[in-house]
N, C-alpha and C positions, 0 to 999 in steps of 0.2 A: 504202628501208626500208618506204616505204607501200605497195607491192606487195608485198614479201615477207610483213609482218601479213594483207594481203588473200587471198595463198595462202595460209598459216599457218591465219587462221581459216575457209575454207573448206575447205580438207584434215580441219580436226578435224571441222566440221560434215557431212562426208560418212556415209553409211549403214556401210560398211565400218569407220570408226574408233568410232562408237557400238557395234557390235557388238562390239569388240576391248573396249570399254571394261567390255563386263559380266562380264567376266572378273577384275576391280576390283583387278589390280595394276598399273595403268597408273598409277596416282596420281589425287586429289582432281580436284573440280572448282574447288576455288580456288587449285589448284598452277596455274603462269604454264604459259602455252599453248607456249609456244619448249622449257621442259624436259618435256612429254610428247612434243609431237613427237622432241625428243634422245632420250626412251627407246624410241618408234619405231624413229628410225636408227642407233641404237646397237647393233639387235638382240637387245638382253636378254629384250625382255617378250616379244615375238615367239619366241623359243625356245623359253622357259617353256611359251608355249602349246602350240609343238611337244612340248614334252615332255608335257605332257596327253593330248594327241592319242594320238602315239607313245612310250609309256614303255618302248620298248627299250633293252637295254644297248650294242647297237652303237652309238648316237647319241654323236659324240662329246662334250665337253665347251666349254663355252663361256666368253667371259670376263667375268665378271661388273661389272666396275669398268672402263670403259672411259678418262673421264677424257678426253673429245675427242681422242682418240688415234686417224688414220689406220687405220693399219694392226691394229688391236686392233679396230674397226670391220669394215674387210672381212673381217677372220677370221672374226668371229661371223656376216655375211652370208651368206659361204660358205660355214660348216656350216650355214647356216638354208635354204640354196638345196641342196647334196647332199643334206641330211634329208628334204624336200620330194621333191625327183626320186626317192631309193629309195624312201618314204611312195608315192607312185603308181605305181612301177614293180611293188613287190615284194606291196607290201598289195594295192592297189586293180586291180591288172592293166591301167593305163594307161598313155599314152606323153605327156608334153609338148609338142607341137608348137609353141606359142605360143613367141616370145621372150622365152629366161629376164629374171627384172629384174638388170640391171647394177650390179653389186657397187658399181665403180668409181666410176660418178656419184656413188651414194650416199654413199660413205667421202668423195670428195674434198669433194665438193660439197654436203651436205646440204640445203640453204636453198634450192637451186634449184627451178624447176619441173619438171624433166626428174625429179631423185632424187624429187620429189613422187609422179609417174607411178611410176616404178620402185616405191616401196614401197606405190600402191596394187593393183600387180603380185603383192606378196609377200602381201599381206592377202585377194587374193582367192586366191590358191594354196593360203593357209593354211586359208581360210573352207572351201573345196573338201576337202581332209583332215580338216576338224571336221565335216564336214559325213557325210560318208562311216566314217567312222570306228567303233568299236562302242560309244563312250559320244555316241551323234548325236543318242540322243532327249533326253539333258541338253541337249546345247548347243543343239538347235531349240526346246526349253518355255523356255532364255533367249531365243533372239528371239523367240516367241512375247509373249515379257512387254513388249517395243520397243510405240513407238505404228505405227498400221494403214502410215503412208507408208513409212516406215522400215523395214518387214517386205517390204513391196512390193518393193521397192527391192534388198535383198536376195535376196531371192527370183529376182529378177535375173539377178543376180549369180552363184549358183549357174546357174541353166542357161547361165551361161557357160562354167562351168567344168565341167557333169556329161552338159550334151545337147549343146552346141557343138562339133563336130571338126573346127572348123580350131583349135581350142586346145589342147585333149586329145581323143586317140584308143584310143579302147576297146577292147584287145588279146585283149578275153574271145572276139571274133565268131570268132577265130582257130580257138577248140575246139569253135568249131557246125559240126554236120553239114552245114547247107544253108542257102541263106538267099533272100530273096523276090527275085525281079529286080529290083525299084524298089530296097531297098536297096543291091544289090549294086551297080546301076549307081552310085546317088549315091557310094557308098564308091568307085570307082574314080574316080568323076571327083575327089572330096576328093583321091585318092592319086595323081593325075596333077596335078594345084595344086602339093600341097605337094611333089612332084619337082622339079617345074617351079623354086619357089623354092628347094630345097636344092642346084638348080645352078646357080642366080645368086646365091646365098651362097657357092659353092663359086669360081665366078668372080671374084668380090670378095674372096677369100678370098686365091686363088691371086695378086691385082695385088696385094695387100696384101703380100701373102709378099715377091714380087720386089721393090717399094717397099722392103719391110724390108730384106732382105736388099745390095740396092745401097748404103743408105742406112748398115748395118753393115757393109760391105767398106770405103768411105770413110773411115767413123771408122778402121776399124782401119789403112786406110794410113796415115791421116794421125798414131796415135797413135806411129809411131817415131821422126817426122822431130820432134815435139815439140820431145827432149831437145838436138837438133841446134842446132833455130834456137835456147834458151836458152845455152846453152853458145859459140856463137859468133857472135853477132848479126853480128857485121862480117865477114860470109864474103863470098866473091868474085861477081862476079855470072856468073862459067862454072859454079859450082857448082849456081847456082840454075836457069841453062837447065838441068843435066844430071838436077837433083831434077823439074823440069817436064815433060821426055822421057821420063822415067822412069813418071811420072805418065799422062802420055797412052798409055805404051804397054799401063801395069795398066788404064789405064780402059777401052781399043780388046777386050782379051782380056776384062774385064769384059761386052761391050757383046754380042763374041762366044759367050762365053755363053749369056746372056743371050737370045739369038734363039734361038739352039739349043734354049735349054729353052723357046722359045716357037714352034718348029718341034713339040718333040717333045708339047707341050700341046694345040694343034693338031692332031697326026696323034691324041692318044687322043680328041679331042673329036669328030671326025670317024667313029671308029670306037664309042665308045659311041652317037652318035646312029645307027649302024645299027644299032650292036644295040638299042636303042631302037624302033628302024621294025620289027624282029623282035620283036621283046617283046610292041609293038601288035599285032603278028598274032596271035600267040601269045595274048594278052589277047582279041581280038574273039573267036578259036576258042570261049578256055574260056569268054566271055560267053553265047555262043549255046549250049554243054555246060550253064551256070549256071543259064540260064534254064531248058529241060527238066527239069534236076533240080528248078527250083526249083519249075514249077507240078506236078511229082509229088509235091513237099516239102508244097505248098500243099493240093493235094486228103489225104495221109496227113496233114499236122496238123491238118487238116477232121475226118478222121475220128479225130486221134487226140484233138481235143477233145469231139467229141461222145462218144466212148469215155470222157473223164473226164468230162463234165457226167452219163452214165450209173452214174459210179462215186460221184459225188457226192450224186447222187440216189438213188443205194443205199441212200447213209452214211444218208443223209436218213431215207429209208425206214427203215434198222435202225434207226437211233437213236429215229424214232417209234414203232417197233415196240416197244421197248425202254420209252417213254415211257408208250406202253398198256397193256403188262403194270402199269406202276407205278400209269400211272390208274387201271388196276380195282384194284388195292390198294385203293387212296386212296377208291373208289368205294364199295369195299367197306364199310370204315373212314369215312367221309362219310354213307352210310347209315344205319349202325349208331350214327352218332354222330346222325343226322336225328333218329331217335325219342325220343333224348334230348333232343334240340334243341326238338322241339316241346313236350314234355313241358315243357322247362322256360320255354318260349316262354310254353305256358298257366300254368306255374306262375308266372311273370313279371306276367303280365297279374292273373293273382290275388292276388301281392304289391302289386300296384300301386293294384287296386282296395284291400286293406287297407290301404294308407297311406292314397289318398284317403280312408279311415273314419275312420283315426289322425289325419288333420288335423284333417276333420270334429268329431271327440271332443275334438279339441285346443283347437279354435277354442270348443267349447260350455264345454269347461271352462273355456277363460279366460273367457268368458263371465262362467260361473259365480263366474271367482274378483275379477270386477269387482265380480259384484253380493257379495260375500261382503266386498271390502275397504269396498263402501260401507256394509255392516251391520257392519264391525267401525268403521268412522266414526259409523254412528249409534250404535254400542256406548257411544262415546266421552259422547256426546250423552247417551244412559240414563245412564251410570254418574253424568254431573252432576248429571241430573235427581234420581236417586240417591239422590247426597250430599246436594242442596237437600229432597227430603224427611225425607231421615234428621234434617236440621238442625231441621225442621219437627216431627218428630216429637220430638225433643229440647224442642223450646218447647214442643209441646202435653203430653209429660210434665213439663216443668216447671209446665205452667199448671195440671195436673191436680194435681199435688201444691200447687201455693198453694191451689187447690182443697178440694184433702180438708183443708187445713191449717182454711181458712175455714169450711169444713161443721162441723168441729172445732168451731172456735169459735164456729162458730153455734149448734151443741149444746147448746154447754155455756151459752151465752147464751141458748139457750131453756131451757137446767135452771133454771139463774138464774134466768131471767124468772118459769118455773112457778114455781118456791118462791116468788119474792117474788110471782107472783099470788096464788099458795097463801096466803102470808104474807100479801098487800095485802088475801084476800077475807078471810082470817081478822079481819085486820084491820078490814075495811068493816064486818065481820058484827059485831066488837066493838066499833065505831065507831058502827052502827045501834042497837047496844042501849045503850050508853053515849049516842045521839042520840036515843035515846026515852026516857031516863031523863032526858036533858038537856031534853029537849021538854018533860020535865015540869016543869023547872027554867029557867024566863022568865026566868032573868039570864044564861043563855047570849048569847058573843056573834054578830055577823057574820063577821067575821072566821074562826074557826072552821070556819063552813058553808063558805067560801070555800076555802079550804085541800083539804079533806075531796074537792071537787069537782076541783080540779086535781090530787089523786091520780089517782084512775081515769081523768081521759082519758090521762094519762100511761102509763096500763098498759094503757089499751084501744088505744092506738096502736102499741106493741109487740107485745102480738098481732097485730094485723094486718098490720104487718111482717112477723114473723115465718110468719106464715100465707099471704104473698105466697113469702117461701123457701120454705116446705117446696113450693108450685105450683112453683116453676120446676124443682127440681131432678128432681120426678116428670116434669117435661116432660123433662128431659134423657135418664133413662132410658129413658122412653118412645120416641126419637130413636135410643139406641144398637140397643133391639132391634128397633128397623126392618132399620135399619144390618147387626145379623147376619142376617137373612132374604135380604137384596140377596146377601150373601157365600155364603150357601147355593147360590143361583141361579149365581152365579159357579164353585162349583166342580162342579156339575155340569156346566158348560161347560169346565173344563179340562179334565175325565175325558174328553170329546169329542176335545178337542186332542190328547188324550197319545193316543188311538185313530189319529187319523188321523196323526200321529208315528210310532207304528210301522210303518203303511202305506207310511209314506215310507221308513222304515228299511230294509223289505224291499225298495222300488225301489234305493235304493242298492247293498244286495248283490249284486241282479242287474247292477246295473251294476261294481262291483267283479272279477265274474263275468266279465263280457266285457271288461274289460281282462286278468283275467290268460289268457282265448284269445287277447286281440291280443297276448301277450308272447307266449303261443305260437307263435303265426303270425310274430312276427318271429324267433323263435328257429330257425322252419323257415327262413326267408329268408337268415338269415346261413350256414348249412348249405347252402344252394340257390347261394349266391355266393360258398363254398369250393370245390364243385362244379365251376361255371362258370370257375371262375379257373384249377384244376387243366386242362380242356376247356382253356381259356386255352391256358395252355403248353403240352398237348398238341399245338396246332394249331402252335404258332412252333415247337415241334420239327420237325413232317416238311415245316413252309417251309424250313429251315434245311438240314432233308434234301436236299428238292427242290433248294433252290442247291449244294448238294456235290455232287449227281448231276450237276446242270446244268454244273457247273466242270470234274466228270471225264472229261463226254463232250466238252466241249472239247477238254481235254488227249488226249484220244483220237482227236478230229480233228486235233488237230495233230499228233500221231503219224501218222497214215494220211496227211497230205499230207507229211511230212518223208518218206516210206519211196516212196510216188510221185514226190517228185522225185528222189530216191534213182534211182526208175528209170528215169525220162527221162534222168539223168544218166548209167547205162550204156546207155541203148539210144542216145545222143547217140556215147558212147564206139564201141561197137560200129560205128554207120553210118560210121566213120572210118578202119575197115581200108583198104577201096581202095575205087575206083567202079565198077568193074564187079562188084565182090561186093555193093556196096552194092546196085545196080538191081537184082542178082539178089534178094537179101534183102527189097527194097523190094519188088517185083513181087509175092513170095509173103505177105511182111506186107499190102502190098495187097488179095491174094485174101480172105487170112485175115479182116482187119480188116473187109470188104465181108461174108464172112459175119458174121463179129460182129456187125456193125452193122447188116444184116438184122435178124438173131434178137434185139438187143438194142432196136430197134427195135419188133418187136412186143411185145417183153415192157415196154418205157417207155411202149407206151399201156395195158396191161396197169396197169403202173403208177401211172401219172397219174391212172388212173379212182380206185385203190384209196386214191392219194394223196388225191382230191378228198373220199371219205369218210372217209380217215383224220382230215385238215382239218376236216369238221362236225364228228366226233365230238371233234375237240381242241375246239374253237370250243363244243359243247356244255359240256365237262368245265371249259375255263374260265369258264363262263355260271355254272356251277355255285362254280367256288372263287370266282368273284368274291360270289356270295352268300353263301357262308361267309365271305368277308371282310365282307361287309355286317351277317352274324349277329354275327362280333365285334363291328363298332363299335358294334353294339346292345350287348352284352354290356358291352364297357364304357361304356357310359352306365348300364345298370341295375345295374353295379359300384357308378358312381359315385351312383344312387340311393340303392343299399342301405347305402354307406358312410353315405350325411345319413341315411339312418333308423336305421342302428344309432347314430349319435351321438345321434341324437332317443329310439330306446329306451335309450339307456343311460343319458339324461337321467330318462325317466321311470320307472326302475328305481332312479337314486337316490332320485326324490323321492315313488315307493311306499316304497323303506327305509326314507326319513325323517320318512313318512305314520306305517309301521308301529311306529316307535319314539315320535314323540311321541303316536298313539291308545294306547299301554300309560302313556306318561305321564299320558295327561287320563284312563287307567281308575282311577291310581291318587291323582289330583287326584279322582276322583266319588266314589271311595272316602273319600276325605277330608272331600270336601263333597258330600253329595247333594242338598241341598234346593240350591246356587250351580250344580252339573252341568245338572238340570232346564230351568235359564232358559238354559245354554249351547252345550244340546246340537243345537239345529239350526246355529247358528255352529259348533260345530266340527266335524259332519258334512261342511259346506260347503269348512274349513278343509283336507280331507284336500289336493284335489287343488291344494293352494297349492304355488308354488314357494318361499314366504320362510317356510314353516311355522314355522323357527326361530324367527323375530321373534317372530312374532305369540304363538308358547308362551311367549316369553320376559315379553312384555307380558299375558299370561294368568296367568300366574306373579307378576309384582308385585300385578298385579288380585285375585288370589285371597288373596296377601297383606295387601292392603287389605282385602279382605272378612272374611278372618278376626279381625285385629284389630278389623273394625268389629262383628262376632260375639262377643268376649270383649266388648268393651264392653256391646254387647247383652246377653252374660249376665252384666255385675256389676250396668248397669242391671235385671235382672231379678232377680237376686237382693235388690238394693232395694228394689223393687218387690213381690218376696216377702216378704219384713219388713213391709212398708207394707200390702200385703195381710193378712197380719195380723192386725196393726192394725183394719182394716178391711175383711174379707172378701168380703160382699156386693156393694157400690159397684165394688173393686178387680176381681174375676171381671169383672161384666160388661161395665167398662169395657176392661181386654184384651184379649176377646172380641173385642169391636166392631171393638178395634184392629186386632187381628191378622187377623180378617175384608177389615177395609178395603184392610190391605196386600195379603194375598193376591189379593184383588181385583185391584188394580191391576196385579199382577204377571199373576195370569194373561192380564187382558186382553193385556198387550204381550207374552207369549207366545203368544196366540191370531191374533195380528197377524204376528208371525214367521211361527208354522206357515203360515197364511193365505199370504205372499209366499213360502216354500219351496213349498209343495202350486202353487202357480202356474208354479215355476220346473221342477219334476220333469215335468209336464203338457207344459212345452215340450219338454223332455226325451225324453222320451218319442215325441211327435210326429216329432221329428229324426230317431230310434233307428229309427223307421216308415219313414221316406222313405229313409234310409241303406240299409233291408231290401231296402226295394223297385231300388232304383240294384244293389245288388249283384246281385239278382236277372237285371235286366238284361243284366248284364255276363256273367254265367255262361251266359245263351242266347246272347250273342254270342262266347265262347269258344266253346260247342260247334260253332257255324257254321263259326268258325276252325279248330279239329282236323279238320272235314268237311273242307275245303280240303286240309289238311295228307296226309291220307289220299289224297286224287287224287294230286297233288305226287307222294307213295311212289309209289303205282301207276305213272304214268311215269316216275317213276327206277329201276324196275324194269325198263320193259322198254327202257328206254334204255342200261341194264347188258348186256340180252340182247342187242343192237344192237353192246355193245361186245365182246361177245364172240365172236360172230361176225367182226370187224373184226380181234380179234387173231388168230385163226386165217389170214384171209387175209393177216396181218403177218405169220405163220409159212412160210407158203407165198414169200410174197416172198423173206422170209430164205435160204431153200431156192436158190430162182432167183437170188438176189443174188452165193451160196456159188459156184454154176457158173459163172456171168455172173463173177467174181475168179478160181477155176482157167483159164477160156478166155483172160484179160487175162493171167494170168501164162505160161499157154503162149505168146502171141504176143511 
């Protein structure tokens, strides 16, 4: 049992049953190794593949279910062994020489080593039929997919079965005219072997016969006497000498026989081996006739190859003649397409420098929109400061009105005071004449006098209070109209600002100016690589071309070699009439083919030479598509440029829209508020080139909202203030005044501070717009160097076209020679 698993898995692990196996009806690899081999010997899968091979209707039918069945086994061998033998007889034009595999082993004995042999007989028979057969290129890209040993191995295997002839013998050599002496000899010595052993087959054959045959006379005598001895076992012992004599005398006549047909075996064996020693005569004669023809065979296929390497190199020749007619198209078309090429080569270079500008502008403005987010941060910073003034100004009109309240009542406390001074001198004055009438009257008392005395300091102390207020408050006035003289000076210095504002205003527009050229200039750019992309496909059309040409002249060589063998195939047929027609035929084919080959000779160095220039000028014209292909893969990179710049102008085309729509919103927010516009207007010049414009309008928008409300307040407080004025005309004027002076002041200042850090920013501005001039500049003398270049370039593809036109004409002239050089092959 442990030998039979050690064959068993070495049989599956052979090269031969891996290949059967990719045929994948043999069963899994976790099906038990005993039932593939059984579907092995059973013959089932094996036929299958036959029938793949050969899906003829002759093939007979097989048994599907065999069921360890004997004889249901050989049957299915035996059509898999006649399918095989007609398979190489009838298809392949072969003969089997090898010894077929034995049915018999096989059915009786499967599990042996012997039927192991036999069906890796069958597997290489069959390998040999897959292999040969017209679906060959399937079944060789599956062993292709095998690992390298395994292919090896294989590989084998067939030249055992396709170059080997002591196995199979190649019945095609039979329909050649002639053949080389070295083969011819090996073939007779192969065909003197395999005689040799078909008459010691035939000998063992014939002892096998006579074995048989004695061995079936026996039986059959002894099959009558059978019924005898059962029938009467207790017979006489005369009986049984006379059944013994009887015996010896069928077996003496038997034996007589027997010699005889081994006399008459003998006398043919004897006269086949003479005609055998005749035969060999016969065979050296036609060897030495074999030879003769064959080195006549050998110098005519001499010349009738170099006759096809002449027709090959015809094809060659028209087909590149054919191929330069197409490259001067192309050339033509390649040229015509050059001028545009450079054109757009410069206009490339020119796009390219405008983006580098667009970045340039891009980087300033973000720049710009740093320094404009940190001004909308100090904004944040003002607007408190702002507030904490407005609060301040809130107190100081509160303080101002307890003010006028207190002046009020200082007023009126100086009316007061004057009347009762008024009152107190009237008083004094009737107090003195009543104190000099009293003077006269000595019983006046002290007291009195005393009284009299602390009146007036009492009222000379309120005067001079009072006298100290009226000083300060002239100081105060005095203070405010300082205060508007500073404010005077101050708005002379905005009217400066607002001057040098619009100066700034006008740099702006020139700059607005040259963005919407660089919209223009990209707007050419995207038209310039519609352009290019059209060129684009244009160019993958006539590649696309060129491969269908490329495919049809194939198909066209394979037609001209199908129609040449074609004719070797009847000048094969024809050399087969007889040999003495043949030598004649040969002789004058000879002459013929020696002049051909002359004239066809000097017209191949004729050839060769024209070939060698037809070669540069391919080698040129591909020098050239190869830089067309160089030009695309430029092409598409400056595609894929101009794609990020159109995404980057489209970018900046939104957020010019969204410039354009919130600048009509801040026209009609200036309209709303002129004097809150004024202070905002370098901010939102700034604001344009923002990308969050939204925001920031959005936050301008609450702001202005707060200002406004902080404006109605402003004017209810000033409509109090107009009341209160009033009231009090003079004081109220100039104190306003002063105020509103002050404010303005402060404001222009930090307007002046602004324009101050814009007029800095535009200067750099400016500066950049300079250097950016100057780089372009540049660039524009280094294109025109580059169109010089371009211009030589044409020149020599100019007359490198002249070159090729000349070239085609001698491809004409070839064609011409080529035309007669095929009627002289067809005459011979």
């Amino acid at each position: 049992d442990v030998t039979v698993s050690e064959l068993l898995e070495l049989f599956l692990q052979s090269p031969l049953v891996t290949w059967v196996k990719t045929f994948g009806l043999l069963g899994s690899d976790n099906e038990d190794k005993l039932a593939v081999y059984m579907n092995l010997a059973d013959g089932i899968f094996l036929n299958r593949i036959m029938l793949q091979v050969d899906p003829r209707p002759t093939n007979q039918r097989f048994n599907e279910h065999v069921n360890n069945d004997v004889n249901l086994r050989i049957q299915n061998l035996t059509i898999l062994v006649r399918n095989i033998k007609t398979y190489y007889q009838e298809i392949l034009q072969q003969l089997i020489i090898m010894n077929l595999p034995n049915v018999l082993t096989i059915g009786k004995d499967p599990l042996s080593g012997k039927s192991m042999d036999e069906i890796k007989k069958l597997l290489l028979l069959v390998l040999g039929c897959a292999v040969q057969c017209e679906r060959k290129e399937e079944f060789i890209e599956r062993i292709k997919q095998l690992d390298i040993e395994t292919q090896a191995a294989i590989v084998s295997h067939i030249q055992e079965v396709t170059h080997n002839q002591e196995n199979v013998f190649d019945l095609q050599w039979l329909e050649l005219p002639a053949m080389a002496p070295e083969e011819l000899e090996s073939l007779s010595r192969n065909m003197v072997f395999h005689l040799k052993r078909l008459i010691d087959e035939r000998d063992e054959c014939a002892e096998l016969i006579v074995d048989l045959t004695q061995d079936r006379d026996y039986l059959q005598s002894q099959q009558p006497l059978s019924p005898l001895k059962t029938s009467s076992p207790a017979s006489s012992p005369n009986l049984a000498s006379r059944v013994s004599n009887e015996d010896k005398q069928h077996l003496s006549v038997e034996l007589a026989d027997a010699k005889a047909k081994l006399r008459r075996s003998r006398q043919e064996l004897e006269e086949k081996s003479e005609q055998l020693v005749d035969i060999r005569h016969e065979v050296d004669q036609l060897v030495l006739e074999l030879q003769k023809i064959k080195q006549e065979n050998i110098t005519l296929m001499a010349d009738a190859r170099s006759a096809r390497a002449y027709r090959d190199e015809l094809d060659s020749l028209r087909e590149k003649a054919n191929r330069v007619e197409r490259l001067e198209m192309e050339l033509v078309r390649c040229k015509e397409k050059l001028h545009d090429v450079d054109f757009y080569k410069a206009r490339m270079e020119e796009l390219r420098e405008d983006n580098i500008v667009l970045i340039e502008t891009k980087t300033m403005l973000e720049e710009q929109m740093m320094i404009a987010r940190a001004r909308g941060d100090k904004l944040h910073e003002i607007e408190k400061e702002n507030l904490q003034l407005k609060s301040k100004l809130h107190d100081i009109e509160l303080d101002r009105d307890t003010d006028k309240k207190r002046i009020e009542e200082l007023l009126e406390e100086n009316m007061v005071l004057e009347i009762a001074q008024k009152q107190s001198m009237n008083e004094s004055v009737h107090l003195g004449k009543e104190l000099e009438q009293l003077s006269k009257n000595t019983d006046l008392s002290d007291t009195r006098k005393s009284f009299v005395f602390e009146l007036n300091e009492c009222a000379s102390s309120r005067i001079l209070k009072l006298e100290k207020d009226n000083q300060s408050l002239q100081n105060i006035i005095q203070e405010l109209r300082d205060a508007s003289l500073v404010t005077e000076e101050n708005s002379l210095k905005f009217v400066e600002l607002q001057n040098e504002n619009q100066q700034l205003g006008q740099k702006i527009e020139k700059l607005q100016n040259q963005i919407e050229k660089e919209k223009q200039s990209n707007q050419d750019l995207e038209a310039l690589s519609e352009e290019l992309l059209k060129e684009k496909q244009d160019l993958k059309d006539t590649m696309e071309a060129l491969k269908a040409d490329q495919e049809r002249q194939i198909q066209d060589l394979e037609k001209e070699t199908d129609h040449l063998n074609q004719m070797v195939f009847s000048l094969r047929q024809r050399s087969q009439v007889s040999t003495e027609a043949k030598v004649k035929n040969i002789e004058m084919e000879n002459k013929i083919l020696h002049e051909a080959v002359s004239e066809s000779n000097s017209k191949l160095s004729k050839l060769e030479f024209e070939k060698k220039q037809l070669q540069k000028d391919f080698e040129q014209v591909k020098e050239k598509v190869e830089r067309v292909e160089e030009m695309d893969k430029e092409l598409h990179r400056l595609e894929r440029e101009n794609d990020q710049l159109a995404k980057k102008i489209a970018a900046m085309k939104i957020t010019t829209e969204k410039v354009e729509v919130l600048e009509q919103e801040n026209k009609d927010l200036e309209v709303e508020n002129r004097k809150l516009k004024k202070s905002l207007d370098t901010l939102h010049n700034v604001s344009i080139q923002l990308e969050n414009l939204e925001k920031n309008n959005k936050q301008l928008d609450d702001k202005n909202l707060e200002l406004r409300q902080i404006v109605e307040t402003m004017r209810f407080t000033n409509t109090k203030l107009a009341q209160i004025d009033a009231e009090n005309k003079q004081l109220e004027k100039e104190n306003e005044e002063l105020q509103k002076n002050i404010v303005m002041q402060k404001v222009l200042l930090k307007k002046s501070e602004r324009l101050e850090l814009s007029y800095q920013s535009m200067n750099a501005e400016n500066q950049r717009l300079q250097q950016i001039l100057e780089s372009s500049n540049k660039k524009v003398q280094q294109l025109e160097k580059e169109l010089q270049g371009v211009e030589d370039d044409n020149q020599s593809l100019q007359r490198k076209l002249e070159e090729l036109k000349i070239s085609s004409k001698q491809v004409e002239r070839l064609e011409k020679e080529k035309k007669l050089l095929e009627q002289e092959v067809f005459q011979l």
